[in-house]
C-alpha positions in Angstrom: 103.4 62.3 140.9 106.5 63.1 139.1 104.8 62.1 135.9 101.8 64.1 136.3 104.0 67.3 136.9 106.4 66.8 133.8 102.8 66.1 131.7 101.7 69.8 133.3 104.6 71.4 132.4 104.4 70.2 128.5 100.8 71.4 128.7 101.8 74.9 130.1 105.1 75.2 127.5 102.7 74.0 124.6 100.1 76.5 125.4 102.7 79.3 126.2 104.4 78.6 122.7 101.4 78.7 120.5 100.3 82.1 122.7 103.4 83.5 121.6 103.1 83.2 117.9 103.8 86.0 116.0 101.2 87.8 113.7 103.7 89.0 111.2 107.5 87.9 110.9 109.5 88.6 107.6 113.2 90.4 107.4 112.3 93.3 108.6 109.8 93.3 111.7 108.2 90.7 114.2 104.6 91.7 114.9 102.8 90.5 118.5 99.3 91.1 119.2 99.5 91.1 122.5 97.0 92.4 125.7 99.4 92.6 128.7 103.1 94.4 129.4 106.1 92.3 128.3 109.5 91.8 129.2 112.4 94.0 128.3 112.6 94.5 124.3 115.4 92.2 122.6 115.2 95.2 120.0 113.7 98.6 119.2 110.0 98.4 119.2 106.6 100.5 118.3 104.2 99.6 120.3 100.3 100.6 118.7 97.4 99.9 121.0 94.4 99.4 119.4 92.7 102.7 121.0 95.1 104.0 118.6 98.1 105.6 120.0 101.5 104.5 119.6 104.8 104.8 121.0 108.4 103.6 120.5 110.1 101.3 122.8 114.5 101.6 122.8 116.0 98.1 122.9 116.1 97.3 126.5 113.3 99.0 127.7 109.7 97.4 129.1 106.8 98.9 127.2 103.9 99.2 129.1 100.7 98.3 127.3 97.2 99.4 128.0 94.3 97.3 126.5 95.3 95.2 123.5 97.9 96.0 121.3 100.9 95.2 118.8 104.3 95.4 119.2 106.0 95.5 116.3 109.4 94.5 116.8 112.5 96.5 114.4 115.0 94.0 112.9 118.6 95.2 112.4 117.7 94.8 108.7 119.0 97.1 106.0 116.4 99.3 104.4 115.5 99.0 100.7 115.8 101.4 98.3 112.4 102.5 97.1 113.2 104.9 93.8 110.1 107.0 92.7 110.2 107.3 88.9 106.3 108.0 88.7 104.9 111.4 88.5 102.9 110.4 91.3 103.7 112.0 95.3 104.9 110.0 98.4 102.2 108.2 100.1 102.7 110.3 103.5 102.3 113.2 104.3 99.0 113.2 102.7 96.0 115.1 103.1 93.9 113.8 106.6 97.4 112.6 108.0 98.8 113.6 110.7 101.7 112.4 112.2 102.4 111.0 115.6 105.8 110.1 115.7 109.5 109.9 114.1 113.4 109.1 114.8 116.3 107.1 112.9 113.9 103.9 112.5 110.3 104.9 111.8 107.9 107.6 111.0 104.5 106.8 112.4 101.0 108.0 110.7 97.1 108.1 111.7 95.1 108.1 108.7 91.6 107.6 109.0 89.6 106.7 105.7 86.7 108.7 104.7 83.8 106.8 102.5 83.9 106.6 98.7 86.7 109.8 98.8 89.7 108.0 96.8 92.8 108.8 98.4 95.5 110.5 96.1 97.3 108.1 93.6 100.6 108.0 95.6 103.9 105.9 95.7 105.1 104.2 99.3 109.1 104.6 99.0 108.9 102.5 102.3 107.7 99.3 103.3 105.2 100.1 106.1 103.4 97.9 109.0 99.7 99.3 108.9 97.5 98.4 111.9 93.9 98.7 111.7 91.8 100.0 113.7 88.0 100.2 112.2 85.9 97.3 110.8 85.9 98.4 107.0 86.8 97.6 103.3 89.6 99.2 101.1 89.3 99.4 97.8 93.1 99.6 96.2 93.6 101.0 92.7 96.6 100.6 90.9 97.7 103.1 88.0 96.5 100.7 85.3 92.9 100.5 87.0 93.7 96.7 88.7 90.9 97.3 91.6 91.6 94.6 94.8 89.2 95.2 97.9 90.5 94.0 101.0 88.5 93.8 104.0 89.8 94.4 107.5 88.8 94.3 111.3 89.9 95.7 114.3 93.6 94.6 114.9 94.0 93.2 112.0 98.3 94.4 111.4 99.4 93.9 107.7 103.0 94.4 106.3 103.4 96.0 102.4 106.4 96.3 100.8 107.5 99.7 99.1 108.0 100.0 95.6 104.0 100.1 94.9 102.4 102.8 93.7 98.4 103.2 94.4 95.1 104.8 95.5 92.9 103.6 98.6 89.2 103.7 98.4 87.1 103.2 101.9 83.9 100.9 100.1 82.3 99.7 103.0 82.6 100.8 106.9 84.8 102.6 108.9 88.2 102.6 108.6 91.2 104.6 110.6 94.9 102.7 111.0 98.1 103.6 112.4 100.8 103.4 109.8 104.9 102.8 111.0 106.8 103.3 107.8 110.0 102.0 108.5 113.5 103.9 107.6 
């Protein structure tokens, strides 16, 4: 019986250690996709649900999430330095933006894509954690005309570095995200 009970209890750790894989983790963030409320955050937090609204969590606090969502945990990192020397404006504010939140770690956007309408060459003087929200493909343009589309679903988080300097085209679909620059 004792056997069976310590085989259980692998099973349950094994299944509660691959559940709590993270989607994103680099130097600066730790990204969960997660569908239910989670313990007390081991650091500052924005928490986007996928309904798209977003909020940010203190260190210490229990964020309450409503449907699915991703938490994207703030390392204690130091923040690059992203110089512009192009002639070319920050990529937020920009037209269509609008802003939802900001404090000391991050400023947080909605953008929403609209079809074949090329967003404004622009350079991101922060690395950013976009979460999308929209089954749809983006075409990205860089100064020199290098054209990459990247298609993304619902949920799908991504992480960019700063330092880059394009212009988005929505190609195919739909396509809204919430965008946490981070400070």
């Amino acid at each position: 019986m004792v056997q069976i009970l310590l085989f259980c209890a692998m099973l349950f750790q094994a299944g509660t250690q691959a559940a709590l894989k993270p989607a994103i983790e680099n130097d600066r963030v730790v990204v969960w996709d997660v569908t239910d409320s989670a313990p007390a955050q081991q650091s500052d937090a924005v928490v986007v649900s996928l309904s798209g609204n977003a909020a940010f969590v203190p260190k210490g606090t229990v964020q309450k999430v409503d449907g699915r969502s991703m938490i994207i945990d703030l390392k204690d990192s130091a923040s690059p330095s992203y110089k512009n020397t192009t002639t070319f404006p920050l990529a937020f504010p920009r037209p269509g933006s609008k802003k939802i939140l900001e404090n000391a770690r991050v400023i947080v956007w909605d953008y929403t894509w609209q079809p074949d309408v090329a967003t404004p060459m622009h350079f991101h003087d922060k690395d950013v954690v976009v979460v999308f929200l929209e089954d749809g493909d983006l075409k990205s343009t860089t100064p020199d005309g290098q054209a990459t589309v990247n298609p993304y679903k619902p949920g799908t988080p991504r992480f960019n570095l700063g330092g880059r300097t394009h212009t988005e085209t929505l190609v195919r679909g739909k396509q809204r995200a919430i965008i946490t620059e981070l400070k």
